[in-house]
C-alpha positions in Angstrom: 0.0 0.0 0.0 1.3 3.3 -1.3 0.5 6.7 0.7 0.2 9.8 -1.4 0.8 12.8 0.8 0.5 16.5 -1.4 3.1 18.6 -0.5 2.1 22.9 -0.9 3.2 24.2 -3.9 6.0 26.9 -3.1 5.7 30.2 -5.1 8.5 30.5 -7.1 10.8 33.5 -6.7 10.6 36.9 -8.1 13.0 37.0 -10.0 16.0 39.3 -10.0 15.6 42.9 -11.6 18.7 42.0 -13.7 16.5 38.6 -14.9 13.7 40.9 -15.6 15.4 42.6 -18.6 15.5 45.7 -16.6 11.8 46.3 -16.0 12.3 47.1 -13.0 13.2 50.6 -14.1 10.2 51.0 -16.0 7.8 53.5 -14.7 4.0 51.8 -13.5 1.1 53.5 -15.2 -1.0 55.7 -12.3 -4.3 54.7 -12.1 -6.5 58.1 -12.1 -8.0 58.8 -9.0 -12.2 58.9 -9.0 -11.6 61.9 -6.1 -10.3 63.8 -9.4 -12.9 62.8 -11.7 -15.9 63.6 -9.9 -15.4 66.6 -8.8 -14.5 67.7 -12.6 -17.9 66.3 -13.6 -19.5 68.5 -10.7 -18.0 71.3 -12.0 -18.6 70.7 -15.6 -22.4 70.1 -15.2 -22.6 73.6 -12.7 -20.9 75.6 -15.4 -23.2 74.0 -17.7 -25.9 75.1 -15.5 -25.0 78.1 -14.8 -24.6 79.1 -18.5 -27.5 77.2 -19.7 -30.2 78.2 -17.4 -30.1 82.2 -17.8 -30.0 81.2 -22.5 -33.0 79.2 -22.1 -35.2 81.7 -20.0 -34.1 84.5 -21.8 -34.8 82.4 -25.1 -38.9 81.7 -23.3 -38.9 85.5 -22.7 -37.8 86.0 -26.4 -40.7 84.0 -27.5 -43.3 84.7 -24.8 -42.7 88.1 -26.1 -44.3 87.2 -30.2 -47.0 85.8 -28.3 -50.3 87.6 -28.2 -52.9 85.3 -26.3 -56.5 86.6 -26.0 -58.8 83.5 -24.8 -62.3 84.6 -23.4 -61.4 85.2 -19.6 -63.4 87.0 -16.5 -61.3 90.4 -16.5 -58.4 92.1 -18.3 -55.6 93.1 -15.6 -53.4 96.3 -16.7 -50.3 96.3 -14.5 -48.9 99.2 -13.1 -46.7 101.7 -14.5 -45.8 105.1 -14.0 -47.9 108.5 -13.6 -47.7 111.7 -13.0 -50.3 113.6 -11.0 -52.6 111.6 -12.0 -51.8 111.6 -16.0 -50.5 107.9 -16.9 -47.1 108.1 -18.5 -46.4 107.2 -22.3 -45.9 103.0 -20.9 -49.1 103.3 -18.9 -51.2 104.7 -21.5 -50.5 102.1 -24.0 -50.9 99.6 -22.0 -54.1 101.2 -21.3 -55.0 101.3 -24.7 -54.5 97.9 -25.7 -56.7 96.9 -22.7 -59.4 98.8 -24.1 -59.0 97.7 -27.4 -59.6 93.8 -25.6 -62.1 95.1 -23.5 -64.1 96.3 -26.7 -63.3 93.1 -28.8 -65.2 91.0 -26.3 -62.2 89.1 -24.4 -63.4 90.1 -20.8 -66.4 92.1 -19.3 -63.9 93.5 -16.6 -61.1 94.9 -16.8 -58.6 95.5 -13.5 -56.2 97.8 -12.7 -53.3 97.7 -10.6 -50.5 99.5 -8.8 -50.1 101.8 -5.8 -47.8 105.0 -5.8 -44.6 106.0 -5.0 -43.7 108.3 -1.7 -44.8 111.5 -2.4 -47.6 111.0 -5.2 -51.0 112.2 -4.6 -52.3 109.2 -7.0 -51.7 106.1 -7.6 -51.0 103.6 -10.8 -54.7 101.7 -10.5 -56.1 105.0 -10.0 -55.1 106.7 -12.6 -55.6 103.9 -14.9 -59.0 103.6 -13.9 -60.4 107.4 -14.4 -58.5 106.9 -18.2 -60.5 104.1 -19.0 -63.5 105.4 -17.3 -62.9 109.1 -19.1 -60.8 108.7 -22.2 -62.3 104.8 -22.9 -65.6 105.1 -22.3 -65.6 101.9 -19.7 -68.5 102.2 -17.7 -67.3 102.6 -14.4 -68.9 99.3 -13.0 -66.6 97.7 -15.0 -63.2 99.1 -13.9 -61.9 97.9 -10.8 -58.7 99.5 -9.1 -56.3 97.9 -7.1 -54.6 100.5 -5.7 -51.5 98.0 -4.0 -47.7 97.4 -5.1 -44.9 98.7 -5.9 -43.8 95.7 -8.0 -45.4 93.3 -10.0 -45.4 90.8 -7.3 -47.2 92.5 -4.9 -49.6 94.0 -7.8 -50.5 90.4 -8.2 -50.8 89.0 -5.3 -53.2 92.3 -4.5 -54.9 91.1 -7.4 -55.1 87.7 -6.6 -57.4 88.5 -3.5 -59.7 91.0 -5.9 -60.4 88.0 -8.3 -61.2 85.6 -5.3 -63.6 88.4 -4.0 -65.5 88.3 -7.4 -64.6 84.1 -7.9 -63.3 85.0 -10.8 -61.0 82.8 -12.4 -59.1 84.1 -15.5 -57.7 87.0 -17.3 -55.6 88.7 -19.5 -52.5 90.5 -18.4 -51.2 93.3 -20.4 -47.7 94.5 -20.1 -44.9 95.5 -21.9 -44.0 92.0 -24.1 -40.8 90.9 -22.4 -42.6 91.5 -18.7 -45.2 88.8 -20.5 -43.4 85.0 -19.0 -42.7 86.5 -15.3 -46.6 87.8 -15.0 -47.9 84.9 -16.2 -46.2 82.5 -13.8 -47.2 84.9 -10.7 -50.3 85.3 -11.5 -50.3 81.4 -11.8 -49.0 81.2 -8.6 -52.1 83.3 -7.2 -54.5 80.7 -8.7 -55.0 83.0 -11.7 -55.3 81.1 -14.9 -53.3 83.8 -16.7 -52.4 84.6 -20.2 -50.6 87.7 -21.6 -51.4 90.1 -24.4 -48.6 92.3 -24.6 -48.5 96.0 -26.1 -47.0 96.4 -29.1 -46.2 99.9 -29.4 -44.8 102.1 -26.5 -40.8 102.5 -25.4 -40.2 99.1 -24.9 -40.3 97.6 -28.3 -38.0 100.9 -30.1 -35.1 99.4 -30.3 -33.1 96.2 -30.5 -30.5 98.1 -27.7 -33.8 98.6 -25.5 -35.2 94.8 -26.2 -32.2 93.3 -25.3 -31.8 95.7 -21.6 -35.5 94.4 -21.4 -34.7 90.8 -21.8 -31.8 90.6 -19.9 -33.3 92.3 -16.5 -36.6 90.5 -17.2 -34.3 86.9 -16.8 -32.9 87.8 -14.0 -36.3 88.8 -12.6 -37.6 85.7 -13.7 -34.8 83.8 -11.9 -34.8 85.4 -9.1 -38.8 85.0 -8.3 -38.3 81.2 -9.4 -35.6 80.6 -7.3 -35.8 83.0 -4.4 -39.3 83.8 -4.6 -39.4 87.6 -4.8 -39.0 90.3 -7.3 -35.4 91.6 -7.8 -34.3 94.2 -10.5 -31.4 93.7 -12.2 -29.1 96.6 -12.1 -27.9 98.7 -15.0 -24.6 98.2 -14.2 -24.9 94.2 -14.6 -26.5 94.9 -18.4 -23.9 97.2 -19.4 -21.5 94.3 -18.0 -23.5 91.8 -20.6 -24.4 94.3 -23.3 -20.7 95.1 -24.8 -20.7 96.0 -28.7 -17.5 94.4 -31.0 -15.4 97.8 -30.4 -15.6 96.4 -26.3 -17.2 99.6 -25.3 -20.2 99.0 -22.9 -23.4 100.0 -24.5 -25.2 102.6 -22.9 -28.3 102.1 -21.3 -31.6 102.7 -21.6 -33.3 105.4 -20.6 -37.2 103.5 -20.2 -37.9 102.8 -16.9 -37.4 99.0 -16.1 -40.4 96.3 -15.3 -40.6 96.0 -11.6 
């Protein structure tokens, strides 16, 4: 009878660096680290973020703007701009206009205005929108309603939000200047409003290409800002004449129309 015993195998010996045909000397390839590749990916997608984000609202202002929405609603609102002792200004009185113009094409019975007044004034936006409809337009008073509130077009809306519930009304039509048209819509939304916008098309806004792109870049950071933070914030003109630079590198100069608040 035979016993088989297995023995372990030994590992055999490294051999000697000389042996090795001098690999020894060759350098190892690093593995990259994932602590540097993440990161880079962060920072890729931020910047991507951060560049993409402010394009693609300023490209839904852009269109927002060509947009001219009248559907069959329960009052026209006119927001705010300014006046001067009780005369609306050139932007108010178009935006007027227009409103009549819908009110007298059948898109809403109603219309309401909106806007208080700034320290010092004896009237105020919704006021002296009203008495133009109601004198200049013909609007039977019954059918102008002023909300006399805000200084911005948040609290304009949200004063405006309570006047609808108090009538249960449900819809309407803002009119504004056309690249104030996207931010409206979604605060009025955010009232319960179901809001569309017919913007004005004549007025200081629309003169220029200079003036439409000061208007489209404050209204995106407007936009942005009540998105993300939840409260109207106007974009200085120091940041547009930061964005706005012609091909000679000198800052364009800025517009003289009052911004939308």
């Amino acid at each position: 009878m035979t016993l088989e015993v297995e023995l372990p195998e030994t590992q055999p010996e490294e051999p000697a660096a000389e042996e090795r045909g001098g690999r020894a000397d060759r350098p190892r390839k690093r593995r990259r680290s994932p602590w540097f590749t993440i990161p880079m990916s962060v920072l890729i997608g931020l910047l991507a973020i951060v560049v993409l984000t402010p394009l693609t609202v300023g490209a839904r202002i852009w269109h927002q703007a060509r947009q001219d929405e009248r559907p069959r609603s329960d009052a026209i609102i006119v927001l705010g701009a300014a006046q001067y002792n009780g005369v609306p200004s050139p932007t108010l009185k178009w935006r007027l206009q227009h409103a009549l113009d819908l009110y007298r094409d059948g898109v809403a019975p109603a219309i309401v205005t909106v806007g208080g007044k700034a320290p010092g004034d004896n009237y105020t936006e919704a006021g002296a929108g009203r008495a133009w409809l109601i004198k200049e337009g013909g609007v039977p008073a019954s059918k102008v309603f002023a909300v006399p509130v805000g200084r911005d077009t948040l609290e304009s809306l949200k004063a405006a939000g309570a006047e609808f519930d108090r009538h249960h009304w449900d819809s309407a039509v803002i009119v504004t200047d056309p690249w104030h048209g996207l931010r409206s819509k979604k605060m009025a939304e955010d009232q319960g409003i179901k809001a569309a916008a017919s913007p004005t098309r004549s007025g200081p806004s629309v003169q220029t290409r200079d003036t439409q792109f000061n208007y489209i870049v404050r209204e995106t950071g407007g936009y942005l800002s009540y998105v993300l933070l939840g409260k109207s914030v106007q974009v200085p003109d120091e940041t547009v004449k930061r964005i706005r630079i012609d091909p000679s590198g000198t800052p364009a100069p800025s517009s003289s129309v009052p911004p939308s608040r």
